[in-house]
Wavefront OBJ file of the C-alpha trace (Angstrom):
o trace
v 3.946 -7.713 -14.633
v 2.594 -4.937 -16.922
v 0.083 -3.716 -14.133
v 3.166 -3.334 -11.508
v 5.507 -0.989 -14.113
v 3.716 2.114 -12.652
v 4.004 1.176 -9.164
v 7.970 0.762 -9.988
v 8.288 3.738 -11.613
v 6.785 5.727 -8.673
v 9.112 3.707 -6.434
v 11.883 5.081 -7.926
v 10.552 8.596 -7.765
v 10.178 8.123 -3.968
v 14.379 8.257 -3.589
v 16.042 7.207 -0.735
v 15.611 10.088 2.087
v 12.207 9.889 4.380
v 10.651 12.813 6.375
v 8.339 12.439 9.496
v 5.680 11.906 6.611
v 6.789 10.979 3.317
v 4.696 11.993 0.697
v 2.376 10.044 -1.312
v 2.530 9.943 -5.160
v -0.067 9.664 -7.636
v -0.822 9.229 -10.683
v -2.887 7.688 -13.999
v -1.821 5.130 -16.520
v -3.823 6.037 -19.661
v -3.554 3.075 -21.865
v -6.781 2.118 -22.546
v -6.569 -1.561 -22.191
v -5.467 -1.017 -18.485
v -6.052 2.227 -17.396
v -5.577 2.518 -13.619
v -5.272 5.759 -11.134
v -3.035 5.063 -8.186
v -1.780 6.801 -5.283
v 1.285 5.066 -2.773
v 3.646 6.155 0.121
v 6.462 4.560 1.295
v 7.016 3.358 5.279
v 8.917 5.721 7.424
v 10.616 2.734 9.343
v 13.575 0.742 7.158
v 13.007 -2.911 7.097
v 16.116 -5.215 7.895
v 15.577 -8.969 7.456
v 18.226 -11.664 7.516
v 19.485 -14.061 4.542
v 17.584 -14.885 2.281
v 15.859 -11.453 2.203
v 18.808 -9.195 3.256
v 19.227 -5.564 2.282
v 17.259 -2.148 3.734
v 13.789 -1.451 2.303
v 10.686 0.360 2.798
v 7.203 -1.379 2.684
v 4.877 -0.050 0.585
v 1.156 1.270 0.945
v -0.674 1.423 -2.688
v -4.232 2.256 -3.526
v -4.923 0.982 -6.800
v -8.364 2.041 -9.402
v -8.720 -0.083 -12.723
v -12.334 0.050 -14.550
v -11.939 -3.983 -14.368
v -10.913 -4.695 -11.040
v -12.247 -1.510 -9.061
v -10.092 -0.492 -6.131
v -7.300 -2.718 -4.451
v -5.431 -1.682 -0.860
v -2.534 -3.015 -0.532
v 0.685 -3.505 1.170
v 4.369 -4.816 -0.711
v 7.947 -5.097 0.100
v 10.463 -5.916 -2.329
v 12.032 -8.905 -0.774
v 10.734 -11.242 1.812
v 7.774 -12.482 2.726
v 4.302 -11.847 4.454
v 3.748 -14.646 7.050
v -0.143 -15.229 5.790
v -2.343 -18.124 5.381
v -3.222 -19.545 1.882
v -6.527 -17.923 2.569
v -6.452 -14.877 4.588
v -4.898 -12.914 7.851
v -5.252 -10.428 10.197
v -3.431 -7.626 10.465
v -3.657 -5.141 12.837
v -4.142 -1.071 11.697
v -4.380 2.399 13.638
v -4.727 4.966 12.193
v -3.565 7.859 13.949
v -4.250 7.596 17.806
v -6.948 5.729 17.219
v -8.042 1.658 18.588
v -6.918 -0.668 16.079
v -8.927 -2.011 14.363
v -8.394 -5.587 12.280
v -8.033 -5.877 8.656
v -8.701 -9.067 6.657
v -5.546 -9.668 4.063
v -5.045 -11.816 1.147
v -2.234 -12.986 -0.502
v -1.617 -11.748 -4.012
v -3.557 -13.773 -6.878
v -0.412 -14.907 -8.463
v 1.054 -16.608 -5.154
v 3.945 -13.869 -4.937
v 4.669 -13.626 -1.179
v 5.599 -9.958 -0.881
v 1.808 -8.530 -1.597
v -0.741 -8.354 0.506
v -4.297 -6.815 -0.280
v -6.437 -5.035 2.292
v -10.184 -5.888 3.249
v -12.809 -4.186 3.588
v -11.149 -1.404 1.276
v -14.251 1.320 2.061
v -13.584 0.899 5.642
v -9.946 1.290 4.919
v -10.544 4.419 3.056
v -12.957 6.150 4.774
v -10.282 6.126 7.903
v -7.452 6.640 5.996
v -9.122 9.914 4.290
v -8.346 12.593 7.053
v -5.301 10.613 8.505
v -1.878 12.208 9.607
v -0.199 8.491 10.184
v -1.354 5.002 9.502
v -0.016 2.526 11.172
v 0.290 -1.349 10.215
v 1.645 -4.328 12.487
v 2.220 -7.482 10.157
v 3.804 -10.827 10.394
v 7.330 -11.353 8.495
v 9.637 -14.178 7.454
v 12.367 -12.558 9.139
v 15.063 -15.193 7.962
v 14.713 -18.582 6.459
v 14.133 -19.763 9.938
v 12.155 -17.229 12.233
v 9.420 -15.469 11.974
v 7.865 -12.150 13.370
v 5.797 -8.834 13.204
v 6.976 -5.122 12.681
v 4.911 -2.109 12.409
v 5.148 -0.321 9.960
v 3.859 3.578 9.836
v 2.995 5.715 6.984
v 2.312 9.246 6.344
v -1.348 9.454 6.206
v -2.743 11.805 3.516
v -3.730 14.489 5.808
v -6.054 16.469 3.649
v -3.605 16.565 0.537
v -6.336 17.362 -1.776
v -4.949 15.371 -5.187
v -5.149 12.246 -2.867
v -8.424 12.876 -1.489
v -10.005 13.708 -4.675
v -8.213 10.450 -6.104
v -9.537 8.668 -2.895
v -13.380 10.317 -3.588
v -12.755 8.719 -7.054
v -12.074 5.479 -6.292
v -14.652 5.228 -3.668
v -16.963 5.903 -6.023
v -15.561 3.923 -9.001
v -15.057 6.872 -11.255
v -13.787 6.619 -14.745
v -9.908 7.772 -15.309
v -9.502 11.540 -14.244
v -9.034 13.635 -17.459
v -5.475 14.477 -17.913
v -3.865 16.553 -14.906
v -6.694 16.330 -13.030
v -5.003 14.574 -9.781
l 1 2 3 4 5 6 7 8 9 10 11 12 13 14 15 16 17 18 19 20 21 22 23 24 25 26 27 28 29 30 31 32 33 34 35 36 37 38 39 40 41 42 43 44 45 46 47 48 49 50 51 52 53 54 55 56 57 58 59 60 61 62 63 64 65 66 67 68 69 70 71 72 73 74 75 76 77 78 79 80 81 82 83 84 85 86 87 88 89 90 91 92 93 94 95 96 97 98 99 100 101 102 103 104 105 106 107 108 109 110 111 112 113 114 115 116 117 118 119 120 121 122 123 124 125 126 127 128 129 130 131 132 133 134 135 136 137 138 139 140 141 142 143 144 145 146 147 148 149 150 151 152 153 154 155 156 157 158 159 160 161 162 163 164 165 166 167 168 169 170 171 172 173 174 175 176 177 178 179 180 181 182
């Protein structure tokens, strides 16, 4: 739960009003038992599912640095569920007018439902680098009782230099940025 406190604080910073291309935020956790650099944007479409899961939200894209676990992609919503396999799925990414091209995904570790991780996360990043708008099709539990895919499209970084040097970092597996670097 710990790990996930940053990624709800910047949640919260993100507010409730989206542009064509909301912007990403970034940032380091300096405590030196789990220091991580991140960097997330919100989705620019609002997500409607039925009962159990009802209420408008935003899916979220996160890219995640810790010394220990090196650097995670992924996607969450805050209720609902991905429709993926206990092992792995496919979904589907372009990013700007672009093919797309398919992404493995894996559930989150600790079984939760509403996390998936990206693979192959260089890939990922080297197309995401230069992006205006990422686009990602995956499968929902739409209800209790039906199933289906949305897309959902994100502001692509677009040359914002704190997320591309936080991007060259991670690619790299840099130590944590000295304070106000980013």
């Amino acid at each position: 739960m710990r790990r996930h406190r940053a990624v709800v604080l910047a949640l919260f910073v993100f507010g409730s009003t989206h542009a064509e291309s909301p912007r990403w935020i970034y940032g380091y956790n300096p405590n030196p038992k789990s220091a991580s650099v991140f960097a997330l944007t919100q989705s620019l479409e609002t997500l409607q599912f039925g009962a159990p899961f009802s209420g408008p939200q935003h899916a979220t894209l996160a890219i995640r640095y810790t010394p220990r676990d090196g650097t995670k992609v992924f996607l969450f919503i805050e209720r609902g569920q991905f429709l993926c396999g206990p092992s792995r799925c496919t979904l589907s990414v372009r990013f700007d007018d672009a093919s797309a091209v398919a992404f493995d995904a894996l559930q989150s570790p600790d079984g939760s439902r509403t996390r998936l991780y990206l693979q192959p996360v260089g890939e990922f990043l080297r197309s995401l680098r230069d992006s205006r708008r990422v686009m990602i099709e995956a499968s929902f539990y739409l209800t209790a009782f039906q199933s289906g895919s949305r897309y959902l499209t994100f502001g692509g970084p677009e040359g914002d230099q704190r997320v591309v040097r936080l991007l060259n970092c991670v690619e790299t597996g840099c130590g944590a940025p000295a304070s106000g670097t980013l």
